[in-house]
C-alpha positions in Angstrom: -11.3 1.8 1.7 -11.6 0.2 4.9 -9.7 -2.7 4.5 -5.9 -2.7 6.0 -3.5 -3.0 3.0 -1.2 -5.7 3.7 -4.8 -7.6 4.1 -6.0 -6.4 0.8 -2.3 -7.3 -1.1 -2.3 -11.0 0.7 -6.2 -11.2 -0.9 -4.9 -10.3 -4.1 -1.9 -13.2 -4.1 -5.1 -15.6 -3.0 -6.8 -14.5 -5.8 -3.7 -15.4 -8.4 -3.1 -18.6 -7.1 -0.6 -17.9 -4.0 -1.6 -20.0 -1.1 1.3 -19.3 1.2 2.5 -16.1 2.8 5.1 -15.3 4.8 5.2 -11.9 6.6 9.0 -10.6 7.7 7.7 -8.3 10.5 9.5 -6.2 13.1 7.3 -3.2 14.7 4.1 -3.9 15.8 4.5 -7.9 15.1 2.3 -8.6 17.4 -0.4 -6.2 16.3 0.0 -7.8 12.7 -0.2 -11.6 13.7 -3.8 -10.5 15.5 -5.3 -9.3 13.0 -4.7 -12.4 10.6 -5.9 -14.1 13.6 -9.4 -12.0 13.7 -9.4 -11.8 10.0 -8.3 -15.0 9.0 -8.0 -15.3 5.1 -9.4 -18.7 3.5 -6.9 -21.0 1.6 -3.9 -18.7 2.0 -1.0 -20.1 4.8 0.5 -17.0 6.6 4.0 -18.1 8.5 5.3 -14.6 10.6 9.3 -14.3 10.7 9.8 -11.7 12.9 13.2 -9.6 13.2 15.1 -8.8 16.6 16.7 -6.0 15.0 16.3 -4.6 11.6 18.2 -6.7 8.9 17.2 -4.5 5.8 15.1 -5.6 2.7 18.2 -7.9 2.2 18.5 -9.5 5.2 15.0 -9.6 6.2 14.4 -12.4 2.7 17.8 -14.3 3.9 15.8 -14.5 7.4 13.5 -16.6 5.9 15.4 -18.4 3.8 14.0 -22.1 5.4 11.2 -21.4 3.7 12.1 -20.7 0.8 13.0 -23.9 -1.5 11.3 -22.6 -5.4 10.8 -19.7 -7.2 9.2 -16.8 -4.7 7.8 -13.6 -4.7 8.8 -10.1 -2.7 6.6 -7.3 -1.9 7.8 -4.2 0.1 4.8 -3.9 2.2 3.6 0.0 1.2 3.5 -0.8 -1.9 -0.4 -0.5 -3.8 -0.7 -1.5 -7.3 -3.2 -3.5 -10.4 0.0 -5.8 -11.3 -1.0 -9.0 -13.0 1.0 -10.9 -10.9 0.6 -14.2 -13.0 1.6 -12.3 -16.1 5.0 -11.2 -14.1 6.0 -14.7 -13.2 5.6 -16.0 -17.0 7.9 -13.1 -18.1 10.6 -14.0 -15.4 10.3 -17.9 -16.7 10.3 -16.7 -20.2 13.7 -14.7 -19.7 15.0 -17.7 -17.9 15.8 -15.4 -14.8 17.3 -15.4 -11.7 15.7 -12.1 -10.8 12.9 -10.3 -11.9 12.2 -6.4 -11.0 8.9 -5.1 -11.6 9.6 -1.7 -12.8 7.3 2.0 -13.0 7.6 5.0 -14.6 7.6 8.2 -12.8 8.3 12.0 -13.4 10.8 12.2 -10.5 13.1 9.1 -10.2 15.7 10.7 -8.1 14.1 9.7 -5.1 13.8 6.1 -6.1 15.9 3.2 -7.2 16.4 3.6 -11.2 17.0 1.5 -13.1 18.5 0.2 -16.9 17.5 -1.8 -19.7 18.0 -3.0 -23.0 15.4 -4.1 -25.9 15.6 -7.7 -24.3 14.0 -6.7 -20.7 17.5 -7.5 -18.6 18.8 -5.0 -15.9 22.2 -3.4 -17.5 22.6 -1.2 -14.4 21.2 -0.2 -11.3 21.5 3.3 -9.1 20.0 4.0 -5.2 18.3 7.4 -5.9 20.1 9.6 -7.9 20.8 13.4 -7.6 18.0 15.0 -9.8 19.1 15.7 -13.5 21.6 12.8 -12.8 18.9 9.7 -13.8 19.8 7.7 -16.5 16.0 6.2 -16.5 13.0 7.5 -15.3 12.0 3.7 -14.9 12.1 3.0 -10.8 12.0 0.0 -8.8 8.6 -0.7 -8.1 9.5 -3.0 -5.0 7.9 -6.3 -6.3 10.2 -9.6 -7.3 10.1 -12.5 -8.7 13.9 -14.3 -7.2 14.9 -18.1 -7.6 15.9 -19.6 -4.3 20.2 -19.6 -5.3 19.5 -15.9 -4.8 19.9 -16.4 -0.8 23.7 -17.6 -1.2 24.8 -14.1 -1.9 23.2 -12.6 1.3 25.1 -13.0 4.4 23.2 -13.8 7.3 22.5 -12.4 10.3 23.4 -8.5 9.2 21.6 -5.6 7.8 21.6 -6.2 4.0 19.6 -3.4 1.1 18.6 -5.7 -1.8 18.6 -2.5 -4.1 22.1 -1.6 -3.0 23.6 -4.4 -2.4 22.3 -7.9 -3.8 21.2 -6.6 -7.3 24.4 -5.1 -7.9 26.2 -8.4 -7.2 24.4 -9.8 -9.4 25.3 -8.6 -12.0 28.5 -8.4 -11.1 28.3 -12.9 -10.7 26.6 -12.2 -14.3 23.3 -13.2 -12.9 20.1 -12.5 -15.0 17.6 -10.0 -14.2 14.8 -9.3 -15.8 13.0 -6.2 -16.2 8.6 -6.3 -16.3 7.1 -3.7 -17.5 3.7 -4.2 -17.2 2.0 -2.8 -14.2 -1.1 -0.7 -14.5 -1.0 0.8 -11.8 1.7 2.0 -9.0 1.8 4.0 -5.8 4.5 3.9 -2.7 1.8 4.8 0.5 4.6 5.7 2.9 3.3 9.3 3.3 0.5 10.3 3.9 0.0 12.1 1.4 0.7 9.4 -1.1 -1.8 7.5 1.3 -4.8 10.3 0.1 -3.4 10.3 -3.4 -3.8 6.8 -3.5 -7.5 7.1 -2.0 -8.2 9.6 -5.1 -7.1 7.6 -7.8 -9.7 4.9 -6.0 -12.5 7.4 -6.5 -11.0 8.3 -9.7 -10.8 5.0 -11.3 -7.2 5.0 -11.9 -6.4 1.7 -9.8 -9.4 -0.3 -8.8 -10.0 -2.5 -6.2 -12.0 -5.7 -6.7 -15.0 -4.9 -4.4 -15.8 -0.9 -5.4 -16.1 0.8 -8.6 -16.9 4.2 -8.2 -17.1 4.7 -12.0 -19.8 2.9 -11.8 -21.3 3.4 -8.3 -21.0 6.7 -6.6 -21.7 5.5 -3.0 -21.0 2.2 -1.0 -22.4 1.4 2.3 -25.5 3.1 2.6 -27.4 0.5 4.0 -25.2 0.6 6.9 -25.6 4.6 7.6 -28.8 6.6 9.4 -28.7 9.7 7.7 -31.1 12.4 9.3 -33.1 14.0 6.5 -31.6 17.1 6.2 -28.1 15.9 5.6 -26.9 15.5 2.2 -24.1 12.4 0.5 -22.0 14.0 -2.3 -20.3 11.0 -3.8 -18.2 9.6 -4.3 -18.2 8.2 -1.0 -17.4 5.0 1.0 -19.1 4.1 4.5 -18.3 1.3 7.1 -20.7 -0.2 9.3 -23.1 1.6 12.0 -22.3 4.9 11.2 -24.8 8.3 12.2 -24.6 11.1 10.0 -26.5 14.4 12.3 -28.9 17.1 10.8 -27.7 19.9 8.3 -24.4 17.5 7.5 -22.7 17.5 4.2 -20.6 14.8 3.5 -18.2 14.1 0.1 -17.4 14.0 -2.3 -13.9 12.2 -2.3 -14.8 10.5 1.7 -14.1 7.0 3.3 -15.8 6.7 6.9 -14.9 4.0 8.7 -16.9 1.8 11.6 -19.0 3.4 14.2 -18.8 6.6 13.2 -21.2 9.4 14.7 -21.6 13.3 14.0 -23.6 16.3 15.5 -25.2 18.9 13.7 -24.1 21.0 10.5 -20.9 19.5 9.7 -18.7 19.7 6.5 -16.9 16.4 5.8 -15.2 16.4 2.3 -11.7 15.0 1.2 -10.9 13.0 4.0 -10.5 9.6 5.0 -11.6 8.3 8.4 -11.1 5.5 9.8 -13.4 3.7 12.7 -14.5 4.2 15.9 -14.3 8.3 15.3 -16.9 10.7 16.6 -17.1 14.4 16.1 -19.1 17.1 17.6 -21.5 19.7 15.9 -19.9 22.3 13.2 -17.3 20.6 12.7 -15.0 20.8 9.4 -12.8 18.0 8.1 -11.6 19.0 5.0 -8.4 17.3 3.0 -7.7 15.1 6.3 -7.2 11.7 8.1 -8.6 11.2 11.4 -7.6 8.3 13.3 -9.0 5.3 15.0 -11.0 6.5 18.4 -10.5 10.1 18.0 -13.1 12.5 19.6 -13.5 15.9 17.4 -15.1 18.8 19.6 -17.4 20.9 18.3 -16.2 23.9 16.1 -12.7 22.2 15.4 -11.6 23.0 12.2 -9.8 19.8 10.8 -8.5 20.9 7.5 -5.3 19.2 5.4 -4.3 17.6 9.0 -3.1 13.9 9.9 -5.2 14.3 13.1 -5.0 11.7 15.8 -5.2 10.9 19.7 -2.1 11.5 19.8 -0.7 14.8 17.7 -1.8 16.9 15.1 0.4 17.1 12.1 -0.1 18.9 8.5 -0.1 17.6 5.2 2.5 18.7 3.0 0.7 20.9 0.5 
């Protein structure tokens, strides 16, 4: 929905009260601190740790560790969810925690983290994705934490260290507490694309809502930034950017996000898709079920159908 994720998560901590961020990055650290730089985000302190070499989810907290003097919250970064965040500290402060694992359900845990239980909300038992039919949960690790500082002593420094695979088990090994929160609304890993277009749907679908669109209510956003010849037609749901030029004889939704300064020619069929700025595509042309990157050029006639398409290669969902 036009708005970069780890800018959209960082908002949402603002919004609950967080006014200090820090951002463990690696690749593309430089690309990251920019942006924060151009889109600078009122009230909310954002300190950039950056990584030589990959230390793991582990390592990568113990990396920060200076900073880290009181009770904290951990993200994984591709995570997109409607947790009440404030809700999740009170229940780790209830339980009297060292830990606390923010936890989703899913049909197929085998390729997450699972995790057990009891009727008092502590972990009994973790394991690293399991062979399928081997779960003992179907309740996964939805990659959000709430840790006490004394947490950091059982990470070695300076070393690739997994969290889920390592530190938790310790844990509860020391006889550490970990609680277990239950109560997110909403939940989706975007490290796929495809997860990234499922994620888009549930948007248009009103399963997890963002604070600025409601597409239950609203069926398309951004018109007033779009010049829309008069023969073309706007199928909602749909979401526009700024300056964008939609040609004659041009159908576009429903189910579409079109970023900045985008431009078409004549009788194309846009539907499915999310595009992101700066993209411009020639007459009869036919995205359907795709992404199209920043600053690509789409010649006339190309058929764009369930394709990651960008400058650089063309590569096919997984149906």
């Amino acid at each position: 929905m036009g708005i970069p994720l780890l800018e959209r998560n960082i908002d949402a901590l603002k919004r609950c009260g967080v006014r200090e961020v820090i951002l463990s990055t690696g690749y593309k650290a430089d690309c990251i601190s920019q942006h924060f730089k151009e889109r600078h985000i009122d009230g909310v302190k954002i300190t950039y740790v950056c990584e030589d070499t990959p230390l793991g989810t582990g390592g990568a907290i113990k990396n920060c560790q200076k900073y880290l003097n009181d009770t904290f919250l951990v993200f994984n970064s591709d995570i997109l969810c409607n947790m009440d965040l404030k809700d999740l500290v009170a229940w780790h402060r209830e339980k009297g925690a060292d830990a606390t694992i923010a936890v989703t359900r899913v049909q197929n845990p085998s390729s997450y983290g699972v995790i057990e239980f009891g009727q008092d909300g502590i972990a009994s038992s973790f394991t690293e994705k399991p062979k399928p039919g081997e779960e003992k949960s179907d309740y996964i690790n939805a990659g959000v934490y709430v840790f006490e500082p004394k947490i950091l002593d059982l990470i070695p420094a300076g070393k690739a260290v997994s969290v889920e695979k390592e530190i938790f088990p310790a844990m509860l090994k020391n006889r550490m507490k970990i609680a277990v929160y239950t109560g997110e609304k909403y939940w989706i890993d975007i490290g796929t694309p495809e997860k990234y277009m499922q994620a888009h749907q549930d948007i248009f679908e009103g399963r997890c809502l963002v604070p600025e669109n409601n597409f239950l209510r609203e069926k398309v956003y951004g018109l007033s930034n779009v010049e829309i010849h008069p023969t073309a037609k706007i199928r909602g749901p749909v979401w526009f950017g700024r300056n964008v030029r939609i040609g004659a004889n041009v159908m576009v939704g429903p189910n579409v996000v079109i970023g900045d300064n985008f431009q078409t020619g004549r009788g194309c069929l846009i539907r499915n898709s999310v595009i992101w700025s700066g993209v411009s595509v020639g007459s009869g042309v036919d995205i359907t079920h795709s992404v199209v990157t920043s600053g690509c050029r789409i010649e006339s006639g190309v058929q764009c159908v369930n394709t990651v398409y960008s400058q650089e290669s063309k590569r096919p969902f997984v149906i």
